[in-house]
N, C-alpha and C positions, 0 to 999 in steps of 0.2 A: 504493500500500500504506500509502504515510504517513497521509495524509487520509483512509483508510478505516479507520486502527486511532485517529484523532483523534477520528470520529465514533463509532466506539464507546466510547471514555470519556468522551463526551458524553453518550452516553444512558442508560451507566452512570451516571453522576452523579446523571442528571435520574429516571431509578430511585429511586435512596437521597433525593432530594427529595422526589420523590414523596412515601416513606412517610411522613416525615418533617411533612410538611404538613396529610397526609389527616386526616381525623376519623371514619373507619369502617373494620373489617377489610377489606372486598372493595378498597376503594381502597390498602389498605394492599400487600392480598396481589400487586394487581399492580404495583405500584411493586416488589418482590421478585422478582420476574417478570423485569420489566423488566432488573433490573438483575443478575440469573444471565443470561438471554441474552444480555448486551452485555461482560459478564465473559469469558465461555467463550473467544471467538477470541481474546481479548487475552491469555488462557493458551498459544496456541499460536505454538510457535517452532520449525516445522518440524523436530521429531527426534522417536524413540519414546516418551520419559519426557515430554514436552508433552503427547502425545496420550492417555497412562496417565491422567496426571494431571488431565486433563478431562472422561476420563471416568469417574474417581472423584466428581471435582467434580456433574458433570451427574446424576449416578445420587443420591448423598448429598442434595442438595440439591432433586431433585425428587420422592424421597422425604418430606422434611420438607415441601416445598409442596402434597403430597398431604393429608398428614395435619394440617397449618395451616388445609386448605379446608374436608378436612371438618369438625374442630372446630368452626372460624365457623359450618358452615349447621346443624351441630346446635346450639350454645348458641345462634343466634336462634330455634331452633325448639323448643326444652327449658329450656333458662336453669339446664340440672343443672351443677353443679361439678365431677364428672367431664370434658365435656368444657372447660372450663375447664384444667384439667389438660393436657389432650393438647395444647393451644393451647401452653402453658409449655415443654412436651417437645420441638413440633416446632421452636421459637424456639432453645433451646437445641440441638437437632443443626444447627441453622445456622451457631449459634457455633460448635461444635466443643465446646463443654464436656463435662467430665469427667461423667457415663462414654460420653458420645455424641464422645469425643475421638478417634476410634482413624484418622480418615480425613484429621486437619489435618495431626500428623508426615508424613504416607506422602504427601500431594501436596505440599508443600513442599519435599520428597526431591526429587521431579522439576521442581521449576520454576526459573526465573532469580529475583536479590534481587528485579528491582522489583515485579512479579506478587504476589511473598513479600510485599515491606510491603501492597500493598494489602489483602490474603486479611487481613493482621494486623489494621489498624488499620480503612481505610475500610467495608469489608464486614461489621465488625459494629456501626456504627452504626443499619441500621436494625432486624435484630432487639434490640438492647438497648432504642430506642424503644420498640416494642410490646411488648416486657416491662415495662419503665417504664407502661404505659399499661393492663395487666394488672393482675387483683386476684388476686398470684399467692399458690400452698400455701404456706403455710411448710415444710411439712417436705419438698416436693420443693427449693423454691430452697436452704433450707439445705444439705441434703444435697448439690445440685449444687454448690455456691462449697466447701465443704469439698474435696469430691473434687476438683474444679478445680484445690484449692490445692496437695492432696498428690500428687495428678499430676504436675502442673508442676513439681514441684519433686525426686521421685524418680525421674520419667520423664527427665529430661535428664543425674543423676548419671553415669549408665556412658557417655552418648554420647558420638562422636569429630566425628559430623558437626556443624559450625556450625547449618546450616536446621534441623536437627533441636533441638539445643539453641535453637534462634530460637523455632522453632514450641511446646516444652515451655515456656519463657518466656511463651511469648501464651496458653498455659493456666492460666498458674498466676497472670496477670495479670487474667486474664478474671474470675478466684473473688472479688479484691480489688474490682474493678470494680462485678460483681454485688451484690458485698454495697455499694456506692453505689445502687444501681439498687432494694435491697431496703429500705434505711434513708433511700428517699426524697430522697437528697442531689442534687449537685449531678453526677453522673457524667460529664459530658461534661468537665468536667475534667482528670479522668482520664484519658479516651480522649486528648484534647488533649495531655497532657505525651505519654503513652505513646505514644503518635504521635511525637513528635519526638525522644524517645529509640528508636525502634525507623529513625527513617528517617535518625537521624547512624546507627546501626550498620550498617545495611544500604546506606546509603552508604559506608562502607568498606569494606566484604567483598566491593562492586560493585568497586568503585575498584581492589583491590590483588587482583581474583581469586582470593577465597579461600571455600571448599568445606569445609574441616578440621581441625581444631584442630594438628597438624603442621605445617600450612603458614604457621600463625600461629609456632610457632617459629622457623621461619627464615624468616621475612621480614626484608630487609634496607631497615630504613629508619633514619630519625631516631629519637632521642633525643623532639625534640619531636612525631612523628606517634607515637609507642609509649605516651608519656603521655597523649596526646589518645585513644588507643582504650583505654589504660587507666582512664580518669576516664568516658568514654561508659558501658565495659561495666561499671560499679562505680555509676552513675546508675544504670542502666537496673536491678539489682539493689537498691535503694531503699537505699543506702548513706548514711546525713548526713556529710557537709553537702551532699551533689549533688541539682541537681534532682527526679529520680528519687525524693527521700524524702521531696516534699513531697503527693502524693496518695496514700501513703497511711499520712501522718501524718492527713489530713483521714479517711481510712476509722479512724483508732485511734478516730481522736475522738467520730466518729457514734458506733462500736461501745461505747464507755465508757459513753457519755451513752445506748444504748438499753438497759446491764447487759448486753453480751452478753460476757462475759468468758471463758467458756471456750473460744468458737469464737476470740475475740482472740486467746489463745493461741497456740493450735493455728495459726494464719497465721502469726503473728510467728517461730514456729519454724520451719515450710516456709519461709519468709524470708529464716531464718538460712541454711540448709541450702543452701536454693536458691544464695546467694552462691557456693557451694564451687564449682560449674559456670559460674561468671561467673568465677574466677579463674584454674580450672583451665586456661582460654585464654588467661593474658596472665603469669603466673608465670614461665614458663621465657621467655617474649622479654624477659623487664625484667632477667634475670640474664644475659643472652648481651650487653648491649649491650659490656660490656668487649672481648670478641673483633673486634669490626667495625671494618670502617675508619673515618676520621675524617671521611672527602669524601664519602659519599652525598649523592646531591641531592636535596631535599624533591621526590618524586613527587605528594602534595598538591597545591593553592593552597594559601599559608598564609595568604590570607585567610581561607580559610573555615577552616580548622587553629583560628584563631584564635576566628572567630566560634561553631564549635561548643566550644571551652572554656568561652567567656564564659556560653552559654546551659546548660553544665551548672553551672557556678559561680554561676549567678544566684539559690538559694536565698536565702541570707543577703540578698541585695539586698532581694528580695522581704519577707522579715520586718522589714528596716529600717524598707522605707517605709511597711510596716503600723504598725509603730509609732509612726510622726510624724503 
């Protein structure tokens, strides 16, 4: 079973290369392919809500590959800008973007953390490519990174679930992203930190068994593991001086530099907002540490306790040595 779920995240990999490599749609579309059928089993963990959520996954996704195929054979066979468009639309229900968002919450409900990071972080690697590689609408991409952004960021206010506020997170991170993707920058950047802030949080919610923002109340640990998920989950929220605020300090900046100041706004505020559901989880465990005992044993390693502090505190490093 080992070496049969090893070999499918091999060829899921070799999938997301693919697209990555290619220099034509067709070669694109099956690298996509490729890499929804080597996904799919590695969604399953033998219970009912694995199976739900697969075949949410499978249906969503082959939907979007339907209408990705047909786009390509018509814009090589028309070159109209319409389908050009539907090319844009089916990339983005891949992502999950806002308003093609409604299917990323509802399987992440049902799956385990690590599955969750991958769907967050590796899986939309290569639709953001072949958007990057598109000469996409402006008023469809605008409109999606907006909505992405107010999504993500009032869809997660009321929730209790963790996966859920995880998953409104990766939407509303998605909008920030895109608009790298639309201002020509350097997006993989992007992906890069938010990947390592999404895989320390979901490394601990692995770790400590947690499902609910309750459970993060009474968790009974350290002093120094409460500050270590409180510094993650305040990165991850693009907080300065943590990691977390330095991509998309880089999206202020495109944004500035292309005049696009209203939409700046408009993020910076979802932003702010957004924070309130990054704290809402760690507020009451930073006030209860008075009540616990003194002897708790670091359930952590605190090497890596340690190593994931260093890597969200590493902003200011990072600007030092740009300035020498």
């Amino acid at each position: 079973m080992l070496k049969s779920k090893s070999l499918f995240w091999l060829i899921m990999m070799i999938g997301t290369i693919l697209v990555l490599s290619s220099n034509n749609w067709i070669s694109m579309w099956m690298g996509l392919e490729i890499n929804l059928m080597a996904f799919i089993p590695l969604m399953n963990y033998n219970n009912k809500l694995s199976s739900e959520s697969m075949m949410i996954y499978l249906l969503t996704q082959s939907a979007s590959s339907m209408l990705l195929m047909f786009s390509i054979i018509m814009l090589n066979m028309t070159m109209n800008e319409m389908f050009n468009n539907l090319t844009l639309i089916s990339l983005l229900i891949k992502l999950g973007a806002a308003p093609f968002h409604m299917w990323l919450p509802e399987i992440l409900t049902k799956m385990n953390w690590i599955t969750g990071v991958v769907i967050m972080t590796w899986q939309k690697m290569a639709p953001m490519m072949m958007i990057n590689n598109l000469n996409t609408n402006n008023v469809i991409m605008y409109s999606s990174i907006i909505l992405s952004v107010i999504v993500g960021t009032l869809g997660g206010l009321n929730q209790m679930s963790l996966r859920k506020i995880m998953a409104y997170s990766s939407i509303n991170h998605l909008g920030w992203m895109m608009m790298m993707v639309k201002t020509k920058n350097n997006w993989l950047i992007y992906l890069m930190i938010y990947s390592m802030m999404i895989m320390i949080m979901c490394w601990m919610f692995h770790q400590y068994n947690l499902i609910h923002i309750n459970q993060i109340n009474n968790l009974n640990i350290t002093m120094m593991e409460k500050m270590n998920y409180m510094v993650s989950m305040l990165s991850l929220g693009g907080l300065p001086p943590f990691l977390g605020f330095l991509p998309k300090w880089l999206v202020i900046q495109t944004m500035m530099n292309n005049n696009l100041i209203m939409m700046l706004l408009i993020m910076v505020t979802c932003s702010l907002l957004s924070l309130f559901y990054y704290m809402r989880t760690m507020t009451l465990m930073m006030m209860t540490f008075s009540t616990m005992n003194k002897w708790i044993m670091i359930k952590s390693n605190p090497n890596m306790l340690f190593t994931m502090m260093m890597v969200n505190f590493s902003l200011p490093f990072i600007l030092i040595m740009n300035l020498f």
